[in-house]
N, C-alpha and C positions, 0 to 999 in steps of 0.2 A: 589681401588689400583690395577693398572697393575703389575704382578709382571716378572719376566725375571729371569730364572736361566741355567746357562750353562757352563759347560766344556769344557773350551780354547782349553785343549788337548797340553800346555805348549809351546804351538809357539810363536814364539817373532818375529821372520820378520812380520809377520801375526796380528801382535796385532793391529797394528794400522786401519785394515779393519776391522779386527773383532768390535773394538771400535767404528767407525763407523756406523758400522750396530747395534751395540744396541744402541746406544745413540739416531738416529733416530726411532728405534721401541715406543720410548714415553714410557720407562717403568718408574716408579716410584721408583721401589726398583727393585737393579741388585744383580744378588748374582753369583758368578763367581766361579769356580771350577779347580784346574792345572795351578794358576800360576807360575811361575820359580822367582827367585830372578829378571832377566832380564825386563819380562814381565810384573809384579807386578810396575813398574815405570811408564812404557808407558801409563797401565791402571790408572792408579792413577790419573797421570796429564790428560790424557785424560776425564777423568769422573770430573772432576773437573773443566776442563773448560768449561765442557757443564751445569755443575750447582748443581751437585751431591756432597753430603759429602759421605767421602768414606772412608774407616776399613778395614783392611788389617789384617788377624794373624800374629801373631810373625811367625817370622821366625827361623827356627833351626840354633844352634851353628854350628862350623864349622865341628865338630868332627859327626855332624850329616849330613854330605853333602849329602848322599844316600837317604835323604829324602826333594827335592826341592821341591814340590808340595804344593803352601798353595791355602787359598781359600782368597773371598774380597767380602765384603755387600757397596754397594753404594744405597745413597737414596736422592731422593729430599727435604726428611727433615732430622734433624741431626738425629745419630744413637747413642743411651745409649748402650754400650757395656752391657752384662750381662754374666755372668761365668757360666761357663759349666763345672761341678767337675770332676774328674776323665777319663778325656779324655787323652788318652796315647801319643798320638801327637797331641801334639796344633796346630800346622799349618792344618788340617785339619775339625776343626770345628770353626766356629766361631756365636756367637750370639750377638743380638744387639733388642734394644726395639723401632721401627718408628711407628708415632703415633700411638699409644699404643699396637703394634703389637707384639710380641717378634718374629722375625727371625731367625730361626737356620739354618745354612748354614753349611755343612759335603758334606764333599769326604773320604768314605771310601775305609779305605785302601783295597789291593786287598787279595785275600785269601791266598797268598803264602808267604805274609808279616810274619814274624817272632813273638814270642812273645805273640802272638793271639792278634794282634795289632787290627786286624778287628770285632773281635769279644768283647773285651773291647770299643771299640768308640760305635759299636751301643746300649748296654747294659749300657753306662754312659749317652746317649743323651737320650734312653728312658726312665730313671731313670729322666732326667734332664724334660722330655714333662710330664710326669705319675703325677709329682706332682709341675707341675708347675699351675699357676692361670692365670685366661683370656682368652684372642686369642691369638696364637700363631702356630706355622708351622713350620712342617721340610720341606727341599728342597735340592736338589744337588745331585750328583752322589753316591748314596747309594750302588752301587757295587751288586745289588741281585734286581730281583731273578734270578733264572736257568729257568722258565718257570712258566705262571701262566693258569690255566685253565678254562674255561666256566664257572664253580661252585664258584670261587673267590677264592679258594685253590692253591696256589703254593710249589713251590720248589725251595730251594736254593740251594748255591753252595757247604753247605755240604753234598748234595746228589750227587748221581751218574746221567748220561743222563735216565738211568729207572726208577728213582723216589727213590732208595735204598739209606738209609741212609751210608756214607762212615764212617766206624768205626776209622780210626784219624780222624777224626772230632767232630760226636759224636750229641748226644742231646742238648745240650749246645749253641755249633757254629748252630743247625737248630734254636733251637729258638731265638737266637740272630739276623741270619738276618731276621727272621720273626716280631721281635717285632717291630720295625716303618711301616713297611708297611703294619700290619695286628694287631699287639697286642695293640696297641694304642687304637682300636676300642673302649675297655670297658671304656675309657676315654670321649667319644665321637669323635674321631678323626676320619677323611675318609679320604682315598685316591681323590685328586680332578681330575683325569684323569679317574676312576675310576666313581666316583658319576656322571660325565657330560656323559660317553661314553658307560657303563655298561661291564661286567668282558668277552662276548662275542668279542671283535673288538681285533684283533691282533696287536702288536703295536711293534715295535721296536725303542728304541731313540740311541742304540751304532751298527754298523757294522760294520765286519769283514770286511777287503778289496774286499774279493770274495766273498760275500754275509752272510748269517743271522746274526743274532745277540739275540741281548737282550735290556728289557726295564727296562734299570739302574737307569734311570734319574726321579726325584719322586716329588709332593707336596704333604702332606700329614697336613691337617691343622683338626686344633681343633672345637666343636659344636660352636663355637662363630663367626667363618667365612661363610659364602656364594661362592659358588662359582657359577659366571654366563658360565664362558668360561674355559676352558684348553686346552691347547694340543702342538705340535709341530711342530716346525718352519724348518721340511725337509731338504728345499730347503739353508737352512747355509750349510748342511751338503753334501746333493747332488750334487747340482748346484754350490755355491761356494766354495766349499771343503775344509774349514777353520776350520774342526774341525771333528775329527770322531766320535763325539756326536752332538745330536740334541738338540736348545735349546725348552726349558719349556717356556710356557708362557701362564698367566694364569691372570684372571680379577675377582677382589674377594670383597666383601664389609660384612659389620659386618652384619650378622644377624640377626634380627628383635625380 
């Protein structure tokens, strides 16, 4: 399974390159991140006519228009939607079963979202992977960490740039954005950018216009998967500037 994950970045003049360029990458399963109600159509019929069934999340009422961002699992074979409990905005998680994969696709939300919007989504998907069964994967813009270190330990964004915990935030919000990309472990989950590249290589998939960033952009699958290849596809981001995230893309097969 080729897999393909990435963050539009909600452009809509842009969509139809963007579409483009993943349809020709030959990924098997796309999982897409930031579309706009606008956007969301282009892609649809686009993936579609390349030969892809394609899921789209609900979209919020009108009364919720401050939240247009959903995400979309396309796959060369059909996709079994599967429920994801207690996620506080649906439009940002969606899951689906391709041959016999469970894919969970999240864009969480950002840290200054209200509510503790963000801190609820990762604490229901990891609840939703912790006792889930088979193969299965997160992927998508995970919004954390703040920096990860040579030792495999990081820091999120409830800390400060010194590593101190910010007390409105608290223990809670640290272990929240820690538990997909590191608490899963005890489940056998790895990081697949992570197991191919080791916790030493510096990586950034989102930058800032004038430079640094952050590696937001995540696969994180279950002991049931293999993975041969991961990593990042730059040159969307660089060269053709269609997005100020990098896509994921990663070659994975069931494990033996």
């Amino acid at each position: 399974m080729i897999l393909l994950s990435w963050n539009v970045a909600g452009r809509v003049t842009r969509a139809p390159e963007q579409a483009s360029l993943v349809v020709e990458s030959g990924a098997d399963v796309v999982c897409l991140q930031e579309l706009t109600p606008g956007s969301a159509a282009v892609w649809t019929a686009a993936l579609a006519v390349a030969g892809y069934f394609v899921e789209v999340a609900p979209t919020p009422t009108a009364r919720e228009s401050s939240r247009p961002l959903g995400v979309l699992i396309a796959a060369r074979s059909p996709v079994a939607l599967v429920p994801v409990a207690d996620v506080p905005w649906e439009e940002r998680v969606l899951a689906g079963r391709v041959d016999g994969v469970e894919v969970v696709n999240m864009h969480s939300p950002i840290s200054t979202k209200p509510g503790l919007a963000k801190v609820l989504t990762h604490e229901a998907v990891y609840r939703h992977l912790a006792t889930g069964i088979g193969p299965r994967l997160v992927c998508g813009d995970l919004n954390t960490p703040r920096r990860e270190h040579p030792d495999g330990t990081v820091w999120t964004f409830a800390r400060s740039r010194a590593g101190v915990l910010r007390p409105e935030r608290g223990k809670r919000w640290d272990a929240a954005e820690t538990a997909l990309i590191r608490g899963l472990d005890t489940y056998g989950f790895r990081d697949a950018f992570r197991e191919r590249h080791g916790h030493s290589v510096r990586e950034r998939s989102w930058t800032w216009p004038r430079g640094g960033g952050y590696r937001l952009d995540h696969l994180i699958v279950s002991s049931e998967i293999g993975v041969k290849e991961c990593g990042y596809l730059h040159e969307w981001r660089t060269e053709h500037r269609l997005s100020d995230h990098s896509p994921l893309r990663a070659e994975l097969e069931m494990a033996r």
